[in-house]
C-alpha positions as CSV (number, residue, x, y, z in Angstrom):
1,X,19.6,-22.0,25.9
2,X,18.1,-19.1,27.9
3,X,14.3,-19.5,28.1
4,X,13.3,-15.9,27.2
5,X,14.7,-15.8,23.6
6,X,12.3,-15.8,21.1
7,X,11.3,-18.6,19.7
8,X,12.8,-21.0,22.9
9,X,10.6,-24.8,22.6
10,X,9.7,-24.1,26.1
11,X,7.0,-20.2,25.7
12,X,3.8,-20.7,24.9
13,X,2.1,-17.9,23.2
14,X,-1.3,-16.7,24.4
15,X,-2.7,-14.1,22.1
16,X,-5.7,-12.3,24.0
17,X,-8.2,-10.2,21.7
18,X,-8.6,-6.6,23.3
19,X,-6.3,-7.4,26.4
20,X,-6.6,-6.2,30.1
21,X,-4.8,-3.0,30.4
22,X,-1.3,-3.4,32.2
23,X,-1.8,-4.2,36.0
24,X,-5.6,-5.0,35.3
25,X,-4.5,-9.0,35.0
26,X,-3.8,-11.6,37.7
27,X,-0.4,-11.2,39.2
28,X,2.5,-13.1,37.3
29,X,4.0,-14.9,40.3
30,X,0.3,-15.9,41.4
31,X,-0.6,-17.3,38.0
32,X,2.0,-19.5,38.0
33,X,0.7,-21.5,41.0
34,X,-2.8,-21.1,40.0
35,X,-1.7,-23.0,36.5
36,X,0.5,-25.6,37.9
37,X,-2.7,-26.7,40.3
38,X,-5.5,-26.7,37.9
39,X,-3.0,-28.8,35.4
40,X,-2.3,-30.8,38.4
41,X,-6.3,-31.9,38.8
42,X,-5.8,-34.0,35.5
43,X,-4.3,-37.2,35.3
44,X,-3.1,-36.5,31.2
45,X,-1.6,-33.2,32.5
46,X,-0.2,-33.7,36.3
47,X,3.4,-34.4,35.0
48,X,3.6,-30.4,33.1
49,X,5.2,-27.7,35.1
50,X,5.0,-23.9,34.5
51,X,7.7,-21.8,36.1
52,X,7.3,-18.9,34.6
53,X,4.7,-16.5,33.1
54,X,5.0,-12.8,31.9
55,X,2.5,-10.4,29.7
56,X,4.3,-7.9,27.7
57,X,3.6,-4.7,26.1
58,X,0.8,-5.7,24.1
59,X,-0.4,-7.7,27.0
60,X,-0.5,-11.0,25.3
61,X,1.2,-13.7,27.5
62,X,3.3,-15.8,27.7
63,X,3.6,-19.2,29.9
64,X,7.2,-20.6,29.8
65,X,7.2,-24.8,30.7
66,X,10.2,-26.4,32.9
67,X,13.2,-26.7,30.8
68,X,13.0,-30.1,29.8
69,X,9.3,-29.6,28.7
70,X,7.9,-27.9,25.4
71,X,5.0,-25.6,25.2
72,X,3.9,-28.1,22.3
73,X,3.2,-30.5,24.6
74,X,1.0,-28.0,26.9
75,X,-0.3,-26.5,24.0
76,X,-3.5,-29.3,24.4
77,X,-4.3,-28.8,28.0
78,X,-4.6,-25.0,27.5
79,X,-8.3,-25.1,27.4
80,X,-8.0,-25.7,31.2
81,X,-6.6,-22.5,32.5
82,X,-7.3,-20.1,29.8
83,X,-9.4,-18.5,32.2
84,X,-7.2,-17.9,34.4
85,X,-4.7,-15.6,32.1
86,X,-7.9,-14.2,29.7
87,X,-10.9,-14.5,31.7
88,X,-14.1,-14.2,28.9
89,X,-12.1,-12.9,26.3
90,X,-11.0,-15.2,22.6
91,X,-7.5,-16.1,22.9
92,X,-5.5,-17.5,19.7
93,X,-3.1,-20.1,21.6
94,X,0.5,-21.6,19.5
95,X,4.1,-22.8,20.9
96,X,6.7,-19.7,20.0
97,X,8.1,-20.9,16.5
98,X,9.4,-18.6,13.7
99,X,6.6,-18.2,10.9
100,X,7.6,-17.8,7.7
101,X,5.0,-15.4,5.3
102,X,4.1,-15.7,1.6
103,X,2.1,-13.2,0.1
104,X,-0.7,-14.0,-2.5
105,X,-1.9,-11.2,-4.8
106,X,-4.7,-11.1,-7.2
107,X,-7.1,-13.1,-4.8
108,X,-10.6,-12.0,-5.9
109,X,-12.4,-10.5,-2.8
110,X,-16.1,-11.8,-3.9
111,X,-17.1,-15.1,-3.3
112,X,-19.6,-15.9,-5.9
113,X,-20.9,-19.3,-4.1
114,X,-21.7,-17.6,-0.7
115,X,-22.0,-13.9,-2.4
116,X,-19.7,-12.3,0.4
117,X,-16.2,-11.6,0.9
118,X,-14.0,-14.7,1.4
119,X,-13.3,-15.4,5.1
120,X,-10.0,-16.7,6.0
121,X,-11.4,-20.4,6.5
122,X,-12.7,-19.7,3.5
123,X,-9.7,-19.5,1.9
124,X,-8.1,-22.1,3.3
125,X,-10.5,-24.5,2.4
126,X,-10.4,-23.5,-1.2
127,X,-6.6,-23.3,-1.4
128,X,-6.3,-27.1,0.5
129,X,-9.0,-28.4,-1.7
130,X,-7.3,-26.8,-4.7
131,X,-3.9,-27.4,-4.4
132,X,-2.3,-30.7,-3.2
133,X,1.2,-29.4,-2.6
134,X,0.3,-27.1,-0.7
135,X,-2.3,-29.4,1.6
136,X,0.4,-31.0,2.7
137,X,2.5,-28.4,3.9
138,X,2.0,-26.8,7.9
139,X,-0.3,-24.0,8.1
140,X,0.5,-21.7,11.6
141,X,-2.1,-19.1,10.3
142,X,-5.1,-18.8,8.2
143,X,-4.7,-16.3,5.0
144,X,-5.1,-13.0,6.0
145,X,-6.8,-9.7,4.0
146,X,-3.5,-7.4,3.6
147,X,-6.0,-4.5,3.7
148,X,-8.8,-3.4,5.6
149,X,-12.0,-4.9,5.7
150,X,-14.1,-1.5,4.2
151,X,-11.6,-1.5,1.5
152,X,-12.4,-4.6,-0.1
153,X,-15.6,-3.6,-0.8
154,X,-14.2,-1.5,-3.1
155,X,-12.0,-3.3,-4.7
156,X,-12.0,-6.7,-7.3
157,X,-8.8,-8.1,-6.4
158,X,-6.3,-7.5,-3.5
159,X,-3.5,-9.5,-1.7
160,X,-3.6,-12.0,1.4
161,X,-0.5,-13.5,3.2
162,X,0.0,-16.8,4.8
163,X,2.1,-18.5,7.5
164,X,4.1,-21.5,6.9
165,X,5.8,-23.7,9.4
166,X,9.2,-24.5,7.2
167,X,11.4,-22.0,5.4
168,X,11.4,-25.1,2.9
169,X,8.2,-25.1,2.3
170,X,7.9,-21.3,1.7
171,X,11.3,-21.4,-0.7
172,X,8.8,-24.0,-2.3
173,X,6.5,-22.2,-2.9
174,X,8.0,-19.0,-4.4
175,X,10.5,-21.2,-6.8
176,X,8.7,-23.6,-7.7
177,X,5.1,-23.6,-7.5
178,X,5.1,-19.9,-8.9
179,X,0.9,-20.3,-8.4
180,X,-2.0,-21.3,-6.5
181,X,-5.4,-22.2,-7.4
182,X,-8.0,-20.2,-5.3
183,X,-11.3,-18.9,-6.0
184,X,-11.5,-20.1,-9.9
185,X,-8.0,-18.3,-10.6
186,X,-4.6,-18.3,-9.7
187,X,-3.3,-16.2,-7.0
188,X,0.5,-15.3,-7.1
189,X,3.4,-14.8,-5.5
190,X,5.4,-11.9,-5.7
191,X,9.2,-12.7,-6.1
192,X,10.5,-11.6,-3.3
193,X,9.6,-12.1,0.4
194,X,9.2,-9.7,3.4
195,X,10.6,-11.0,6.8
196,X,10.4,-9.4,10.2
197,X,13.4,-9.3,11.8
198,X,12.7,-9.3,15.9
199,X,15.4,-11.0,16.6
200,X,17.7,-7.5,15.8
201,X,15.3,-5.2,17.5
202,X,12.3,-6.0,19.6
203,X,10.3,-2.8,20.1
204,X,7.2,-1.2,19.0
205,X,9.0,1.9,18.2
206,X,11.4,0.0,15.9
207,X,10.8,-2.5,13.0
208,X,13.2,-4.1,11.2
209,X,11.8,-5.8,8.1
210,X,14.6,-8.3,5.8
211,X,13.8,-8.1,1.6
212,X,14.7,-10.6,0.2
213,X,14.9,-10.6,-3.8
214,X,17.3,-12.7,-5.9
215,X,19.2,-12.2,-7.5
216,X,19.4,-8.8,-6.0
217,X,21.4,-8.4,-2.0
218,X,19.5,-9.2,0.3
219,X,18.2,-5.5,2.0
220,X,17.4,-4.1,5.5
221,X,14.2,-1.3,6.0
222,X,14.2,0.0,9.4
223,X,10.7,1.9,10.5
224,X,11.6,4.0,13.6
225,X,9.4,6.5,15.3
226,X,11.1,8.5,18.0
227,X,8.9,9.1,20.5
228,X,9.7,12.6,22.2
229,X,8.4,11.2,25.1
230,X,11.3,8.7,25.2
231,X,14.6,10.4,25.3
232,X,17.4,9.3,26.5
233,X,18.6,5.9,26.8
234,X,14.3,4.9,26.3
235,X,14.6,6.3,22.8
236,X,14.6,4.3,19.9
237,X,16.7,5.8,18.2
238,X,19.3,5.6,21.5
239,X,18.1,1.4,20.8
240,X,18.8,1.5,17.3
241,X,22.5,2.4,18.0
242,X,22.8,-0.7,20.0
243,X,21.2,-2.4,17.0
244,X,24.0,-5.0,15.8
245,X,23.3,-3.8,12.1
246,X,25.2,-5.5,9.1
247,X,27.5,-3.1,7.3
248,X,27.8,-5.5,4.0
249,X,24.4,-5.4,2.6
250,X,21.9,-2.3,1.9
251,X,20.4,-0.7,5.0
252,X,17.6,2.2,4.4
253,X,16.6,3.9,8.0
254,X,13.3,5.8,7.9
255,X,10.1,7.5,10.4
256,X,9.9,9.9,12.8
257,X,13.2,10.8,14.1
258,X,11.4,14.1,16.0
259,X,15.3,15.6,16.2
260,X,16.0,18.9,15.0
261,X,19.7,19.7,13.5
262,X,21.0,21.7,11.1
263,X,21.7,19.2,8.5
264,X,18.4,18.7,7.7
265,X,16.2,21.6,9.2
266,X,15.1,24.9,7.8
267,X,16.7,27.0,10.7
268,X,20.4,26.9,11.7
269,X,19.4,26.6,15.6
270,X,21.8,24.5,17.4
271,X,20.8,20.9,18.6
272,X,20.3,19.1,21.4
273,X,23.7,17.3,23.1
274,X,21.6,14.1,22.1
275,X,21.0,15.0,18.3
276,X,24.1,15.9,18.0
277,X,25.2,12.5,19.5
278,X,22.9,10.3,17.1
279,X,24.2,12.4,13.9
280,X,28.2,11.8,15.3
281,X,26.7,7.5,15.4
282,X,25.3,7.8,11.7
283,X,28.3,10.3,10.5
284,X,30.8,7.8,11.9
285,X,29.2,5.0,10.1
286,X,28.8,6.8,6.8
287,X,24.9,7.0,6.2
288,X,23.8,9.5,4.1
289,X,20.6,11.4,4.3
290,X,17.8,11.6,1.3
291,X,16.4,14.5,2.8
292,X,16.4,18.0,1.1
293,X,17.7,20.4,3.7
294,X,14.7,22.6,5.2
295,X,12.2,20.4,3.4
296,X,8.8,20.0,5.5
297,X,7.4,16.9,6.7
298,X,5.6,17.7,9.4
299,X,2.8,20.5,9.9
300,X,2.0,21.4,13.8
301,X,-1.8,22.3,13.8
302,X,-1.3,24.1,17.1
303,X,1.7,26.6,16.1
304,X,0.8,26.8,12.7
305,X,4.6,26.1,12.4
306,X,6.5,23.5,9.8
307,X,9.5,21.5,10.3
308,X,11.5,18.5,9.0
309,X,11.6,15.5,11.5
310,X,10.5,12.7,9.1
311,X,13.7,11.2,8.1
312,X,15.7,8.4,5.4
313,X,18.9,7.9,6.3
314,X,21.1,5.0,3.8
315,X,24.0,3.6,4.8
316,X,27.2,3.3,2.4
317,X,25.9,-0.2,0.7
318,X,22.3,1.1,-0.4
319,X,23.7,4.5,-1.6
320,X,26.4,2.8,-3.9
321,X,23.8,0.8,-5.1
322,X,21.2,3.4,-5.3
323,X,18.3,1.3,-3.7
324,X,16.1,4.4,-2.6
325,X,15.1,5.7,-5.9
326,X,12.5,8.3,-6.8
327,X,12.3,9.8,-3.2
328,X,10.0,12.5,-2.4
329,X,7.8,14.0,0.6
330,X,4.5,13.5,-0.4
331,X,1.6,15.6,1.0
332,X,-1.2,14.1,-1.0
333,X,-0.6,10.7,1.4
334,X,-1.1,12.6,4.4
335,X,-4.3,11.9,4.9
336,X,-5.5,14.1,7.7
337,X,-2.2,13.5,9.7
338,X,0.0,16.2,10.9
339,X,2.9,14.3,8.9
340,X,3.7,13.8,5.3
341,X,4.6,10.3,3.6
342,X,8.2,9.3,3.1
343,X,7.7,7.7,-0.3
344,X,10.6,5.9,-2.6
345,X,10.9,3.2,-4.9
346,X,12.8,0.0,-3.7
347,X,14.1,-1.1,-7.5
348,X,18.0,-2.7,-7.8
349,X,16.6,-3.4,-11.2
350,X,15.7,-0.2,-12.3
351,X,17.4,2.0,-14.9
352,X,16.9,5.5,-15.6
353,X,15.9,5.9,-19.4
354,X,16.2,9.3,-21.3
355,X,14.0,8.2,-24.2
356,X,12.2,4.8,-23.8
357,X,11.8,4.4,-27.5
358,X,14.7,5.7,-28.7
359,X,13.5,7.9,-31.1
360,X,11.3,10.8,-30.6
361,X,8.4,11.2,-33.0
362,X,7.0,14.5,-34.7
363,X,3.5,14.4,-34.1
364,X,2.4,17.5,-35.2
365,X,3.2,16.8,-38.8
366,X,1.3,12.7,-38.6
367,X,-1.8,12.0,-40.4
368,X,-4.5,10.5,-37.9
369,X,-5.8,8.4,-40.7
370,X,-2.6,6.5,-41.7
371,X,-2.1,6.1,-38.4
372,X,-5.4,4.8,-37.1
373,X,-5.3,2.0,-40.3
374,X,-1.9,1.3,-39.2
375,X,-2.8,0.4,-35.5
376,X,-5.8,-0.8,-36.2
377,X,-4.0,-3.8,-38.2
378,X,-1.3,-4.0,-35.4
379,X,-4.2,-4.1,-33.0
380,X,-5.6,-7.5,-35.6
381,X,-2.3,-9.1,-34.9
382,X,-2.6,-9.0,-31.2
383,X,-6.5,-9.6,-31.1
384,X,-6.4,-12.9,-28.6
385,X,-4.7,-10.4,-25.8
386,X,-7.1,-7.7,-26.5
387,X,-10.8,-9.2,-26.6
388,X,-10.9,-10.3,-22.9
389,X,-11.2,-6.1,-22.6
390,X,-14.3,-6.6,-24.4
391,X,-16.0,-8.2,-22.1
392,X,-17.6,-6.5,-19.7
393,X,-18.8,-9.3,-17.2
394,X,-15.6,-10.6,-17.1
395,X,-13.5,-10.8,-13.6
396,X,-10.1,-10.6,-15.6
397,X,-7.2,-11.0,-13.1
398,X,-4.5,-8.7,-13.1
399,X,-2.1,-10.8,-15.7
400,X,-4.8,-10.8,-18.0
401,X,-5.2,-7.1,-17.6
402,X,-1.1,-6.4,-18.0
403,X,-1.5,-8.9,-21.3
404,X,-3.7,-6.1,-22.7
405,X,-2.1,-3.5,-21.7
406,X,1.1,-4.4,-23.1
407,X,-0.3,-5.8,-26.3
408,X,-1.9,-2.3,-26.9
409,X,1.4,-0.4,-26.3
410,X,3.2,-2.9,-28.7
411,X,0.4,-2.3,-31.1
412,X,1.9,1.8,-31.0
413,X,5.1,1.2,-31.4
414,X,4.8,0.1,-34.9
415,X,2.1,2.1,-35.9
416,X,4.0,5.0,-35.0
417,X,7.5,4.3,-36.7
418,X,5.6,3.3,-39.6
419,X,3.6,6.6,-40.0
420,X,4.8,9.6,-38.3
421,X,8.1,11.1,-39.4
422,X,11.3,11.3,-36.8
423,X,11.7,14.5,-35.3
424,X,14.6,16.0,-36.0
425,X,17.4,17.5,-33.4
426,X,17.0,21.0,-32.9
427,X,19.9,23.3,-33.4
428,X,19.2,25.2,-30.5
């Protein structure tokens, strides 16, 4: 099997914090020797062999063993030439294995015992101490804050993910255990999962994340920014055509395209021989584009100039099934950049509704009275959901609060049929 797949039993993964700029590390070729004879000054260690060792774009590194050897069993003796590859700086060091992620929401961000915000040992501990099933299962990484540090001051509850070993162990999880104990509640899992797919496209200018959601099809987002920088063959969206992308399940394309072409742009200018190349590649493989013709998404402070680069395209399985639903450019999510958000809803089980009660009520002519007294004893028959809204010291988790909220809509619903007359169709 060749060595520099992802994922081959023979790469050892050295993740460096703040890594040397490119060039600014020992040579490749040079390390290689400098390894092998530090591991050779140990009697445990004398029998590994490196033959290989490359940094890539982020400038981690990684050290690939003789084929008959597996970066699991060097993984121990790393200690003794970390200095080498890192110098002073904290490295995170793991055999290349694929991790599988489960995402956890409602974890409260306040730890009332050490009256800071859980760390991710933390976390760990509470969820191995907590939960038996999953203390048995392989951990590859800590629970991790899905947001930023600042913003968890602000905030009760958020969401953390975790990396499991096994696939099994994740299916596990997301079937079957449903929960987890952590922090005096229980965190849960969302029902689907989120993979990223480097195996179809290993770039930084192109991401290929897998959703997974029974029983609905399995569905492909592609994140692409274009770099104008990197035309040509460099581009990603040159790569993303030699992408080998399925054509039977849903595949939504969306970023920074930075290509200008009628079909999408205010002007009627004619394009580039390359645009017009990447539109013949989509056009030929029937995606369709969510854009509004001549819609801005992008606002050049320099030449006080707008255009439409920011780009959705779907391909003929996720428009038949309408996957991409509620689209719109949205300039309130800007925030300071010179682009506006892309944002859509990713909902197979959504259903446009015309009237969600079915009937539509005349207001105008209802007596407030009757109709407080009538939700007030609605409200009496759903009292248990409602009083934990009462209390104002307590941390309610987000089912608790989505209990209350639907027991106060369901309180509404009678009240209203019961007391305000039906208006009547208009002839108009």
């Amino acid at each position: 099997s060749n060595p520099l797949a992802a994922h081959h039993l023979s790469r050892l993964i050295v993740e460096i914090q703040d890594g040397a700029s490119e060039g600014a590390h020992t040579k490749e070729a040079l390390l290689v020797y400098q390894i092998n004879d530090t591991l050779q000054h140990y009697e445990d260690s004398k029998h590994m062999c490196i033959v290989n060792v490359k940094f890539n774009v982020q400038n981690n590194c990684i050290v690939f063993t003789r084929a008959d050897q597996q970066a699991a069993e060097l993984a121990p003796f790393a200690d003794r030439f970390m200095e080498l590859i890192a110098g002073e700086r904290q490295v995170r060091v793991h055999p290349d294995r694929p991790w599988y992620k489960v995402q956890l929401n409602g974890v409260s961000t306040w730890n009332e015992h050490t009256r800071a915000i859980p760390t991710p040992a933390d976390m760990q501990q509470e969820l191995v101490t907590n939960n038996p099933e999953y203390a048995k299962m392989e951990i590859l990484e800590q629970p991790r804050w899905m947001c930023h540090p600042t913003d968890l001051r602000t905030r009760m509850y958020s969401s953390v993910v975790i990396a499991l070993a096994h696939e099994a162990d994740t299916t596990h999880l997301i079937k079957h255990i449903k929960n987890l104990a952590i922090a005096g509640l229980f965190a849960q899992r969302p029902d689907y999962t989120v993979t990223l797919r480097s195996d179809l496209a290993n770039d930084l200018n192109l991401q290929v994340l897998e959703v997974c959601q029974h029983p609905h099809p399995t569905t492909l987002l592609i994140n692409l920014y274009n770099n104008d920088k990197k035309q040509g063959k460099r581009s990603a969206a040159k790569h993303l055509e030699r992408v080998l992308l399925p054509e039977d399940i849903p595949v939504i394309v969306s970023g920074d395209w930075n290509l200008h072409h009628p079909m999408w742009s205010r002007h009627a200018t004619l394009a580039k021989p390359a645009t017009e190349l990447t539109v013949d590649w989509l056009t030929q493989r029937g995606y369709s584009i969510k854009n509004v013709k001549g819609e801005p998404t992008y606002y050049s402070h320099s030449h006080k100039t707008y255009s439409t680069i920011d780009l959705t395209f779907l391909n003929p399985k996720a428009a038949a099934m309408d996957a991409v639903k509620l689209w719109c450019v949205d300039q309130t999510l800007a925030f300071g950049s010179d682009h506006f958000a892309l944002r859509w809803v990713l909902d197979y089980g959504g259903v446009e509704i015309d009237n969600v009660g079915g009937k539509r009520f005349n207001f105008k002519d209802a007596k407030p009275k009757e109709w407080q007294a009538a939700f007030t004893a609605a409200l009496e028959m759903r009292r248990e959901d409602i009083n934990v809204l009462l209390d104002s010291d307590a941390n309610l988790t987000p089912k608790q609060l989505d209990t209350a909220a639907d027991a106060l809509t369901a309180a509404m619903q009678p009240a209203t049929e019961e007391t305000v007359p039906i208006r009547k169709a208009s002839d108009k």
